[in-house]
C-alpha positions in Angstrom: -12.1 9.4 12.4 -12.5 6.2 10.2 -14.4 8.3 7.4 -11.9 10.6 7.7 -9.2 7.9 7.5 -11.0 6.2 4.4 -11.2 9.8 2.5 -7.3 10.3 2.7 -6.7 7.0 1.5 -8.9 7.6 -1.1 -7.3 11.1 -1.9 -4.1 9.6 -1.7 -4.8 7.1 -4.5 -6.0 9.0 -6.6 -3.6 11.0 -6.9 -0.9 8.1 -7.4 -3.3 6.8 -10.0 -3.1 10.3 -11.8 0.4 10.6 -12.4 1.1 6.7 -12.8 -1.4 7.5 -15.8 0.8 10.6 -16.9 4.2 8.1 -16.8 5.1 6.8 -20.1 6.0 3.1 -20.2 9.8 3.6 -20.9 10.2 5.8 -17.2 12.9 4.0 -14.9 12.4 5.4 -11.2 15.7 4.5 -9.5 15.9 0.3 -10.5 12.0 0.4 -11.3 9.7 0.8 -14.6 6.0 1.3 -14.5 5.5 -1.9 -14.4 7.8 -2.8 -11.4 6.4 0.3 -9.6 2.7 -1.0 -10.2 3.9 -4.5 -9.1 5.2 -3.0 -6.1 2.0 -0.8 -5.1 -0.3 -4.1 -5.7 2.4 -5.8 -3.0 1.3 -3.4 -0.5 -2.1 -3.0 -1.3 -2.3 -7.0 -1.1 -0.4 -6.7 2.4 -2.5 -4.1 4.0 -5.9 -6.1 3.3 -3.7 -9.4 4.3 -2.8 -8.2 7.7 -6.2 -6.1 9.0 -7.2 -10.2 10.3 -3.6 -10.6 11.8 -2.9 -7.5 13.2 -6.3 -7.8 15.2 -5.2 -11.0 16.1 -1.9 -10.0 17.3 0.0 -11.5 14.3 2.9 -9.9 12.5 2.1 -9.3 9.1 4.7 -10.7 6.4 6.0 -7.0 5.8 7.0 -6.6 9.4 9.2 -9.8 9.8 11.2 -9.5 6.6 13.0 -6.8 5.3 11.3 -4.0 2.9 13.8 -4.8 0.3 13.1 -8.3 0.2 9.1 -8.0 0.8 9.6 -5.2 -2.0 11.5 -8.0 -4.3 9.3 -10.6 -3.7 6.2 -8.5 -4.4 7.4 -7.3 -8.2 9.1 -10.7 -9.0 5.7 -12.7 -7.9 3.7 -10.2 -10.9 6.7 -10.0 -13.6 3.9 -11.7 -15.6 0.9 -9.1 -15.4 0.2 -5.9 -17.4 0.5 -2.7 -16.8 -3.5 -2.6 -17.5 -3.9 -6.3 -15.2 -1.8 -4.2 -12.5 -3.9 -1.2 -12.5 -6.7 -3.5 -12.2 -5.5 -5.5 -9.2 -3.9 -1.8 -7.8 -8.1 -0.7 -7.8 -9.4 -3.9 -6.5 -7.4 -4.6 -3.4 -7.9 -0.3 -2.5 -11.5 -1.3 -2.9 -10.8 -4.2 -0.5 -8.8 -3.0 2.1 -11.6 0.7 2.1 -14.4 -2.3 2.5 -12.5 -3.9 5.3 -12.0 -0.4 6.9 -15.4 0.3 6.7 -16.7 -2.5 8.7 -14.6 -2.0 11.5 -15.2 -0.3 15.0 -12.9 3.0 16.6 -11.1 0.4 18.7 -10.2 -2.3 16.3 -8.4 0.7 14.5 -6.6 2.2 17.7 -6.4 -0.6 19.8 -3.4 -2.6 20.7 -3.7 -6.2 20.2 -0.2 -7.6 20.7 1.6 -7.1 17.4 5.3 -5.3 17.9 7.8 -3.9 15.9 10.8 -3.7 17.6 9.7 -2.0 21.1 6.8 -0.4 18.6 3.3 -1.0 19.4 1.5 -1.7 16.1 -2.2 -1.0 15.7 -4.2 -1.0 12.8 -4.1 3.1 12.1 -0.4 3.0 12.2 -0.9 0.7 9.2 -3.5 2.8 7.6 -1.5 6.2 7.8 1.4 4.4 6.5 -0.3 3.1 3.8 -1.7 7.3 2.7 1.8 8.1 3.5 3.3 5.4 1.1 1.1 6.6 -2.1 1.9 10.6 -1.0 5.4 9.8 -0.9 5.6 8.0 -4.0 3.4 10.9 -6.0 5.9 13.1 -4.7 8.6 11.0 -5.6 7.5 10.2 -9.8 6.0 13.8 -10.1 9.9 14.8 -8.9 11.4 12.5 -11.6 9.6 13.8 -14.2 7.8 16.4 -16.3 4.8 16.0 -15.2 
């Protein structure tokens, strides 16, 4: 399950990395620009290796006890100063991170409960993972839609 697990998010990556590469700089996605959408990936990516430690501690993660919108606006205002090429970079890096952390855990750390709750949700670390492939096939979908690609 977990190689399986690591492959989609890999797949799913890679093909967000594929068409970011396609955008031209001047492409506006709903309030966004490349550079605001990268800013916004690297705010997830930095989340999901954040909260692998807190989730297995039964912590809420930052992302579950604030709004998307304002986790969202924090996360592109905090790299307004970076590249597009220093965003891509950082984008790689924490994949590479979280994959690494992934790798070194066990079946039950992924699908276990250890006390985290959204709402009346139980939250384990798998319902973070397939969010995470379902938030870069969402937003491939969503640019390859916008566009010419």
């Amino acid at each position: 399950m977990k190689d399986e697990l690591i492959k989609d998010l890999e797949n799913a990556r890679k093909n967000l990395l594929e068409v970011i590469s396609k955008i031209p700089e001047d492409f506006v996605i709903d309030k966004w620009g490349k550079k605001e959408l990268l800013a916004h990936f690297c705010g997830w990516d930095e989340e999901d290796v954040v909260c692998i430690p807190q989730i297995l501690s039964g912590q809420k993660p930052k992302s579950l006890r604030m709004s998307m919108n304002r986790f969202n606006e924090e996360n592109v205002s905090k790299r307004k100063d970076k590249s597009v090429k220093e965003l891509l970079e950082e984008m790689k890096s924490s994949r590479k991170n979280f994959l690494k952390q992934l790798s070194s855990l066990t079946e039950e750390q992924i699908t276990g409960f250890f006390g985290t709750v959204l709402g009346k949700k139980e939250i384990n670390l798998l319902w973070i993972i397939k969010e995470t492939i379902d938030h870069d096939k969402n937003h491939t979908k969503d640019i390859e839609g916008k566009t010419d690609l």
